[in-house]
Structure formats: structure tokens, C-alpha cells
VEXKE-760133 format. One record per residue (C-alpha): residue number from 1; x, y, z; residue in three letters. Coordinates in nm, 2 decimals. Layout:
BEGIN
   torba     east    north       up   torvex
     NUM        X        Y        Z      ALA
...
***
This chain:
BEGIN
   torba     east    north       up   torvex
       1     0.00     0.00     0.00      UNK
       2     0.27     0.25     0.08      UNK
       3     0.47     0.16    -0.23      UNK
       4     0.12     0.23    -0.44      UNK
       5     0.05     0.60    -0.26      UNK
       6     0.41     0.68    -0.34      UNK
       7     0.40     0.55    -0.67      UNK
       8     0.08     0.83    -0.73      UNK
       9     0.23     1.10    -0.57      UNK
      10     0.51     1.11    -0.77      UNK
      11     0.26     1.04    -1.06      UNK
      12     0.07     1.34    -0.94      UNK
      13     0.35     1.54    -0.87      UNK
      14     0.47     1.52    -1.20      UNK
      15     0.12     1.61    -1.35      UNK
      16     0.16     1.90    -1.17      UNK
      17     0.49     2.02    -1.25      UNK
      18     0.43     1.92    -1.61      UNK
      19     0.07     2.20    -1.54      UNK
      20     0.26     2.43    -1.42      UNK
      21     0.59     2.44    -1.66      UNK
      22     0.46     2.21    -1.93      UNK
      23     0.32     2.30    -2.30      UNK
      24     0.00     2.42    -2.29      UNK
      25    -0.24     2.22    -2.42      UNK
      26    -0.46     2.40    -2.72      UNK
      27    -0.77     2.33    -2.83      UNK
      28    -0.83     2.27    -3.23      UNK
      29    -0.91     2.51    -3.47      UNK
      30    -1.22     2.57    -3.56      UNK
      31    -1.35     2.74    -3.90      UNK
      32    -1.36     2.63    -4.31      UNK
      33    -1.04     2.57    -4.53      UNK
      34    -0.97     2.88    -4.71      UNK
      35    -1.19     3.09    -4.47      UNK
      36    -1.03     3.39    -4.27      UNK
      37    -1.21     3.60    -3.98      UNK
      38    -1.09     4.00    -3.99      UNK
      39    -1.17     4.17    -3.65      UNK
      40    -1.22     4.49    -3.73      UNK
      41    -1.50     4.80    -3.64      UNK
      42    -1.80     4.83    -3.88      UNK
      43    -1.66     5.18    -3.99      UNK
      44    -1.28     5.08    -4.08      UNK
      45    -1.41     4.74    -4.28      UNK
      46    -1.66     4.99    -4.53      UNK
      47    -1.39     5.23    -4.52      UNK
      48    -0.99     5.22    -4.66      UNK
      49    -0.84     4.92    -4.40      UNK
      50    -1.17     4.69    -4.55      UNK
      51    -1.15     4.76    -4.85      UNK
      52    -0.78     4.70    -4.98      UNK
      53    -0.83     4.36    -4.73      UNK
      54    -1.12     4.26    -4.99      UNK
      55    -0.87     4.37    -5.29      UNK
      56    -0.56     4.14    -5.15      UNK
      57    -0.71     3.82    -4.99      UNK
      58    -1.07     3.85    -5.14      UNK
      59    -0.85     3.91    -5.53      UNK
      60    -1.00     3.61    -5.76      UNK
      61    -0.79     3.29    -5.74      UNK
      62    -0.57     3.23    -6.05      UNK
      63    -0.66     2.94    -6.30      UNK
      64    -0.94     2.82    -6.19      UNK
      65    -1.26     2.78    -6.47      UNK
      66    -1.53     3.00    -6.25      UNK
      67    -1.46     3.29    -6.05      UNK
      68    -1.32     3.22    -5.69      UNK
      69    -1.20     3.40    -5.43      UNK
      70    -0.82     3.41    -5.31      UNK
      71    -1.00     3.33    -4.91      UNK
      72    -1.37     3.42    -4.80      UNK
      73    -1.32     3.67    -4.57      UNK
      74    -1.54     3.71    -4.27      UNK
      75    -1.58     4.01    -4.07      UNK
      76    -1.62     4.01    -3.70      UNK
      77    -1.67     4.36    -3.52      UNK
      78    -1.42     4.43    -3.22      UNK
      79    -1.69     4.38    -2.92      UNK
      80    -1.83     4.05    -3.08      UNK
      81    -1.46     3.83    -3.13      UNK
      82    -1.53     3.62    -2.84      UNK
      83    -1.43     3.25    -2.74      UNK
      84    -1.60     3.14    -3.03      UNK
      85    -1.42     3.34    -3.31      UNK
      86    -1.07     3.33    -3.07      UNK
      87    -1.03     2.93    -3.20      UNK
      88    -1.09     2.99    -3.59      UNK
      89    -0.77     2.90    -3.80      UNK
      90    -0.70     3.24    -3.96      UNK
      91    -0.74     3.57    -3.80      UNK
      92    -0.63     3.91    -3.87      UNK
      93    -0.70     4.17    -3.63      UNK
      94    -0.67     4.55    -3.76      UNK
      95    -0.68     4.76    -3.45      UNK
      96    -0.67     5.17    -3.51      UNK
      97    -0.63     5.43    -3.23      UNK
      98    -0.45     5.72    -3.21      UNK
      99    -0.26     5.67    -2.95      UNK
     100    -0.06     5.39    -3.15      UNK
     101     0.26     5.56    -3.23      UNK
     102     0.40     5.36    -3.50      UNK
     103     0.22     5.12    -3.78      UNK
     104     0.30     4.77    -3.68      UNK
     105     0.20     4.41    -3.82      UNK
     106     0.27     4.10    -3.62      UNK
     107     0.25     3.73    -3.80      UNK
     108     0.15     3.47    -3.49      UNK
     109     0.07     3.09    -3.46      UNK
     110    -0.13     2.91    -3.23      UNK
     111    -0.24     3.24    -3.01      UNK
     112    -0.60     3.08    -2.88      UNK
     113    -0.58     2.77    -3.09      UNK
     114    -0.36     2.56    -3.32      UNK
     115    -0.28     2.49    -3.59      UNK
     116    -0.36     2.87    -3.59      UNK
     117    -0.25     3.16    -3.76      UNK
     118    -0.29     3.53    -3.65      UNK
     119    -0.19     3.89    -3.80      UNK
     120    -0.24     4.16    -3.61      UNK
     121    -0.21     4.49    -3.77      UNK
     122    -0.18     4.81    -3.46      UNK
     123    -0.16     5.17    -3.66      UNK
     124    -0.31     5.53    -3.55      UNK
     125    -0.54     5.55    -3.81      UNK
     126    -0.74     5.39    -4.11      UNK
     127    -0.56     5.51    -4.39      UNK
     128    -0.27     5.37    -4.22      UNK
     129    -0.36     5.07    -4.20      UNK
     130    -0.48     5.02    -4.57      UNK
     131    -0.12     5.13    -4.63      UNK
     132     0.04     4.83    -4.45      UNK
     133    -0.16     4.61    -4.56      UNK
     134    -0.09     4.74    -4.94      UNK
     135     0.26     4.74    -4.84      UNK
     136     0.25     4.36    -4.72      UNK
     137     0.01     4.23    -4.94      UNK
     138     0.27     3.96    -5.07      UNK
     139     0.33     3.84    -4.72      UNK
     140    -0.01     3.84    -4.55      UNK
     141    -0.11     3.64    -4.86      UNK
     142     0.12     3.39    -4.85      UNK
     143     0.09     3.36    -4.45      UNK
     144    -0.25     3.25    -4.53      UNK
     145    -0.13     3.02    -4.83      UNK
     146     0.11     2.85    -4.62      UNK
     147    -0.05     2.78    -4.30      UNK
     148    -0.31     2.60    -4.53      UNK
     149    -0.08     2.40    -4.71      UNK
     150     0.05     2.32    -4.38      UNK
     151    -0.23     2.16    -4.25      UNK
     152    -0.28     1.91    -4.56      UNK
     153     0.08     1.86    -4.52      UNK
     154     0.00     1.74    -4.18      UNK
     155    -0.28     1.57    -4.23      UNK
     156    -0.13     1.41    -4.57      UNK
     157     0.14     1.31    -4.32      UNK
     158    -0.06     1.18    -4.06      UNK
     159    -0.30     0.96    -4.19      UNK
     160    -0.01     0.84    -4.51      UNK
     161    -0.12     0.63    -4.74      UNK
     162     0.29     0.51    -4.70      UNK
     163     0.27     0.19    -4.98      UNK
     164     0.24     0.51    -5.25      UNK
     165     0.51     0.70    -5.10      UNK
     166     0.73     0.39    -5.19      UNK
     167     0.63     0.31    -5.50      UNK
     168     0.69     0.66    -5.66      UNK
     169     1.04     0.67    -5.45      UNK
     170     1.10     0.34    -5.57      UNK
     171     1.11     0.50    -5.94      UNK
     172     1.23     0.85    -5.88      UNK
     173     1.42     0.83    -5.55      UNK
     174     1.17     1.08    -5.37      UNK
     175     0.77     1.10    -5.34      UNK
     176     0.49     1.32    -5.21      UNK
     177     0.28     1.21    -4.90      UNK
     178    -0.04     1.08    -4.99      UNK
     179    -0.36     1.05    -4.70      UNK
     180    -0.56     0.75    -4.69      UNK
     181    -0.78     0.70    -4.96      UNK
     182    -0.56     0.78    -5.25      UNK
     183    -0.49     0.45    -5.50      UNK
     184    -0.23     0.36    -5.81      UNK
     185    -0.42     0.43    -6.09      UNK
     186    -0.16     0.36    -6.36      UNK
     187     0.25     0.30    -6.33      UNK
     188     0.50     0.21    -6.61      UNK
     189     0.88     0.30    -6.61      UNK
     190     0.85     0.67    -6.62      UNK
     191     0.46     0.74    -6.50      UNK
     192     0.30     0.75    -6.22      UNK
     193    -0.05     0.81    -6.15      UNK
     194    -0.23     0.82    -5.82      UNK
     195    -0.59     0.94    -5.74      UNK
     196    -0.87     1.02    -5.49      UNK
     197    -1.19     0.96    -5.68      UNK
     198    -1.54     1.01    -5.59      UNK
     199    -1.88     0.98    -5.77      UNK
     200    -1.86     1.34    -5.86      UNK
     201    -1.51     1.44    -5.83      UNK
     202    -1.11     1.35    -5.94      UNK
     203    -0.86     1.45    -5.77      UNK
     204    -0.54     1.37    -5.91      UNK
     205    -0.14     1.36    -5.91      UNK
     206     0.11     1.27    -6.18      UNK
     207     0.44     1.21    -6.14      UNK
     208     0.66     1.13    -6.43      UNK
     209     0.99     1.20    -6.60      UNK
     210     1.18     1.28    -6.91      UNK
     211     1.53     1.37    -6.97      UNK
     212     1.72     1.71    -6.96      UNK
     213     1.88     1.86    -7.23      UNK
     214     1.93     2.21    -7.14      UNK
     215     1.76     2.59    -7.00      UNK
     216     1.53     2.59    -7.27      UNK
     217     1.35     2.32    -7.13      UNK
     218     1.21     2.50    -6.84      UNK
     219     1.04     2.78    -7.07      UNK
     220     0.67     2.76    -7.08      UNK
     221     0.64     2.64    -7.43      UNK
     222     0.86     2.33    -7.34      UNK
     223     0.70     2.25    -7.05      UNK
     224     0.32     2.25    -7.20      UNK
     225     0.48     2.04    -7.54      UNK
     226     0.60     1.78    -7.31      UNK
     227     0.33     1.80    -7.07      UNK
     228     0.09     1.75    -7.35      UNK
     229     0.33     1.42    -7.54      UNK
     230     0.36     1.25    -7.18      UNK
     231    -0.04     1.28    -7.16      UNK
     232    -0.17     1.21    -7.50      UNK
     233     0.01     0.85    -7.43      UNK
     234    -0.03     0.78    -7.08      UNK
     235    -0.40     0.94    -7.02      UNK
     236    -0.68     0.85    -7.19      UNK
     237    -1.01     1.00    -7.20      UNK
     238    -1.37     0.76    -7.15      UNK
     239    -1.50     0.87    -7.55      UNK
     240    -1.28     0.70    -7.84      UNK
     241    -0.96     0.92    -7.97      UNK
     242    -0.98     1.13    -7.62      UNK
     243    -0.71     1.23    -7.40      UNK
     244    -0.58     1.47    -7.15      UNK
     245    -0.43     1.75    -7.26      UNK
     246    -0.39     2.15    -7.20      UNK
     247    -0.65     2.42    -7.26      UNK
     248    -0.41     2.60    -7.50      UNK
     249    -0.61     2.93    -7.56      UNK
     250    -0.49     3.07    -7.23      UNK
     251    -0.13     3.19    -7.10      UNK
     252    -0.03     2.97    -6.80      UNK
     253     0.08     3.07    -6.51      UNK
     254     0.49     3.05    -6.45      UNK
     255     0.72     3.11    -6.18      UNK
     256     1.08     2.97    -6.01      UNK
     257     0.97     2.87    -5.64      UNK
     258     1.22     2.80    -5.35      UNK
     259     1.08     2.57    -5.09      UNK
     260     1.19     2.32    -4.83      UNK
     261     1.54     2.34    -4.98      UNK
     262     1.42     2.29    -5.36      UNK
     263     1.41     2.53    -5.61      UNK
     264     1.14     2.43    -5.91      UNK
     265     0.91     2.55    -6.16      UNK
     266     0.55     2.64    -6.10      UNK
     267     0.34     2.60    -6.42      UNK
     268    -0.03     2.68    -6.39      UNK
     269    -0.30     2.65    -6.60      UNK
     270    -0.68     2.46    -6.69      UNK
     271    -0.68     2.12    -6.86      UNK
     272    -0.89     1.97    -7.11      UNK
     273    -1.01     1.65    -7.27      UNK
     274    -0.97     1.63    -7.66      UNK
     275    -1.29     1.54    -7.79      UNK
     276    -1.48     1.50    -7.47      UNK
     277    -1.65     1.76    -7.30      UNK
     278    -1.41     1.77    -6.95      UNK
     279    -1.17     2.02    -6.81      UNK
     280    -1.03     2.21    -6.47      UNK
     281    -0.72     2.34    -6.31      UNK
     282    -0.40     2.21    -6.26      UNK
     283    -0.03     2.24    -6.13      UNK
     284     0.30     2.12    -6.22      UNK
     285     0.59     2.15    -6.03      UNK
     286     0.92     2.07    -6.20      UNK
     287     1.25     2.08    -6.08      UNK
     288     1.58     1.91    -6.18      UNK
     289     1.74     1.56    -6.03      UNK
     290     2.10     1.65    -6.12      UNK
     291     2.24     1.29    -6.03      UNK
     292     1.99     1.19    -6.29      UNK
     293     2.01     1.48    -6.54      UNK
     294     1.59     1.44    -6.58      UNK
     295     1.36     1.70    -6.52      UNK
     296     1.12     1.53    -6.27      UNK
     297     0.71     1.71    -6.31      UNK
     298     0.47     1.64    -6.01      UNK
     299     0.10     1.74    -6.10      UNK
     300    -0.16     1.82    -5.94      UNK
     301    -0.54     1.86    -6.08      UNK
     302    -0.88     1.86    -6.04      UNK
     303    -1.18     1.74    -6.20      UNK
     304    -1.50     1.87    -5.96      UNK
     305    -1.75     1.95    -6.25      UNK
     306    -2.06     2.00    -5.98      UNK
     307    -1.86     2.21    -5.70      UNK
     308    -1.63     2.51    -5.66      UNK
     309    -1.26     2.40    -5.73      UNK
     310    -1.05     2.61    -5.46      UNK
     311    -1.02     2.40    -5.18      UNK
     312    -0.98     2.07    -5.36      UNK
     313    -0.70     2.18    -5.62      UNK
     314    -0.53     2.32    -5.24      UNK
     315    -0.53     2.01    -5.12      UNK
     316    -0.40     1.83    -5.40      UNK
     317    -0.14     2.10    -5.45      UNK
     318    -0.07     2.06    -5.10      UNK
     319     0.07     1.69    -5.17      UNK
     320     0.32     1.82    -5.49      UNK
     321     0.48     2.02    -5.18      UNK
     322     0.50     1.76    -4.94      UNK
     323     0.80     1.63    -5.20      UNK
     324     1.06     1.49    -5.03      UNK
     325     1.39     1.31    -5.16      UNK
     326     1.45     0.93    -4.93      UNK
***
């Protein structure tokens, strides 16, 4: 009996200590993917601060076939962000007073929740602080971009589907993360195609290979003629002579991206089925395995003819980050 009570006190004991000195425990985060909550007074979101908000994260998403916003913003008035909008997963709080004495903006995680993300942006007056938030546009937007990406990471991460993740490494020595659900479609000795499908929507991810000859094969033009070869034979559409291919009416998207210590090409644009009546967005991410001199593409795409396309092609998209070299 005695060597039970002293066997939970030190149990309790360390409870305690682990209370008092410990990580705090956070609840989850509550709130929709892509949704952000802006604390601000009635007056400053219909005035300045509001509305160059609405013009950076409410700006129409790129490359997608109907219009959709960049995040649906959601304004909460000062006196009414209580415990119930404290736990949402994206906040920006715009706070004007004059006795502020110098515009600030601070970029915080996991303040009342986590995985959380908070901007708070302290200046002494409105047009201030539609200034800073002009002047930081790029950053608050990407904030927002990232912390959702990070959370399918996670997610991709912690419910892996891990037999994909070695069968693409198994061919090209490094492979996404993919979450349950997601199959092997198709695989031959260059191509690799894995999926999530439902009754009414696609979402997909290639992986596939060709060699390198030289710079000119990272232009766009290079990049949509091989795109569009490596397709035609390895994706077939359901109606005879179909195939997957690129809505070539349009200028894609293209830009060099540095993340998680790679450096690759974004290309982004809206596919299409050749003779067949199917299409959406997409994303390639191509980079160069030097040991292997081959430019390695990871796609992501989305075929969601009967919903909005924004958060599915973010989650797919998420996995083409998740990369990794093993």
C-alpha cells in the first residue's frame, strides 16, 4: 500500500509540474479551409483598411474555370470576437487608435488555438492601415497560403497512405505524401498516376519524368509540349480518340519557387479533354534531379465539374509540396 500511494504522488507530482511548466495544451481550430475572420470596427471594414483587405485576400484565385475568391473573408466587429471566433484557423485583427505611435504588423501561430494563424495589424489611423496592408500584401497572402498547405501537409502526413510513398520513391528516389484513400491508378517505367476519386469528383497527381537537355527546357512552351506528349500517351479519356491535354487558348501561369530546400518551376494552368467535354485546373511543379540529369514534373489537378474548385485543387497541390527526396 505504501509503495502504491508513493507510486501516485510522484505520478501526481509530475502532472503537476508538467501543469505548471509544461506545454500548454490547445484546443483545435475551428473554422472552413480557405476561410479567414478579420476583427475589425463596422466603420474601418466599409472604409480604406476593409476595403484593400477585400482587394488582396478576397482578389479572384488564378486558373481556376469560375470565379473564386483568393480566401472568403469574414468580418467580426471588435466587441463581438469572443471564445468562439478566438479558435478559428486564420485571424487578422486591424486595431486603429491614435494613441498607436507607429504602424505595426505581427504574423503569430497558435495564439487561442492551433494549428492557428494570426496577423495583427496596430496603426493610428485607417488610412494607415490600408497602407500596410498594401505594403505587405505579398506576405499576409502567403501567410494565409502557407499555413493552409500546412495543414494538408500534416494531415497528408498523418494519416499516409505510405505503400504510394514507396512506390513513386521506388522510381524517382523521392515521393509526395499521400492520406488515406488515394490509389495507383496507372504505373510504367516513367509514369506514375495516383488518385482520390469520388462519384462526382477527381482528384489527381502525376508524377513522371523525361530527360534534360538544357535551360530551354524550363520555358513555358517546353514545358506545355511535353506535358501535353507525356499525356496524350499515358491518359486516356472515356470517348474514343480522347485524351488529357492543356486548354491551350490561355497563358499559363509561370514562376521559379524555393521551398523546403528545392528550387522548381510552378506552371499553372486549366486542362482539357480532346474530344470529350471535360476540363479544370491544374499544377506542375518541376524541378531538376541532377544525379539523374531528368527534369522530374509532379502534377496536381482537379476534376470537380458539380462544386467550386478552390479547396480541392489546395489540397491536392498541398501533396506536390510535401515532395521529399528518401
Amino acid at each position: 500500500m505504501r509503495k502504491i500511494n508513493l507510486v501516485l504522488f510522484l505520478v501526481l507530482g509530475s502532472l503537476l509540474a508538467s501543469c505548471k511548466g509544461g506545454p500548454k495544451l490547445m484546443p483545435s481550430i475551428s473554422g472552413k479551409a480557405g476561410e479567414v475572420i478579420v476583427v475589425i470596427s463596422k466603420g474601418d471594414w466599409e472604409s480604406d483598411p476593409g476595403i484593400t483587405l477585400r482587394s488582396v485576400l478576397g482578389s479572384e484565385h488564378p486558373y481556376l474555370p469560375q470565379i473564386e475568391p483568393l480566401f472568403n473573408l469574414v468580418n467580426v466587429p471588435e466587441n463581438a470576437f469572443s471564445n468562439i471566433f478566438q479558435t478559428h484557423r486564420n485571424i487578422i485583427i486591424v486595431h486603429t487608435a491614435v494613441n498607436v505611435q507607429e504602424p505595426t504588423i505581427a504574423y503569430q501561430e497558435n495564439v487561442w488555438a492551433a494549428p492557428q494563424t494570426v496577423v495583427t495589424i496596430s496603426t493610428a489611423n485607417a488610412k494607415d492601415a490600408a497602407e500596410l496592408v498594401t505594403k505587405e500584401s505579398d506576405k499576409l497572402t502567403n501567410v494565409f497560403l502557407q499555413a493552409e498547405r500546412n495543414r494538408n501537409i500534416s494531415n497528408a502526413k498523418k494519416y499516409e497512405e505510405k505503400a504510394l510513398r514507396d512506390v513513386v520513391t521506388a522510381t524517382f528516389g523521392g515521393s509526395p505524401y499521400f492520406p488515406k484513400g488515394y490509389t495507383l491508378k496507372k504505373k510504367t517505367a516513367d509514369f506514375i498516376w495516383i488518385s482520390y476519386e469520388t462519384t462526382y469528383t477527381n482528384l489527381g497527381v502525376f508524377v513522371y519524368s523525361y530527360p534534360f537537355k538544357d535551360s530551354t527546357d524550363f520555358t513555358p512552351a517546353k514545358l506545355l509540349a511535353m506535358r501535353n506528349d507525356v499525356l496524350f500517351r499515358n491518359v486516356p479519356g472515356e470517348m474514343e480518340n480522347s485524351y488529357m491535354t492543356t486548354n491551350m487558348s490561355i497563358d499559363p501561369g509561370f514562376r521559379w519557387v524555393k521551398y523546403n530546400k528545392r528550387s522548381f518551376v510552378e506552371l499553372r494552368s486549366l486542362w482539357e479533354v480532346q474530344n470529350d467535354f471535360m476540363g479544370g485546373p491544374f499544377v506542375d511543379h518541376v524541378f531538376l534531379d541532377k544525379e539523374k540529369q531528368k527534369l522530374i514534373v509532379l502534377e496536381a489537378f482537379v476534376y470537380a465539374p458539380r462544386y467550386d474548385k478552390r479547396n480541392y485543387l489546395r489540397q491536392v497541390e498541398s501533396i506536390i509540396y510535401s515532395f521529399e527526396f528518401f
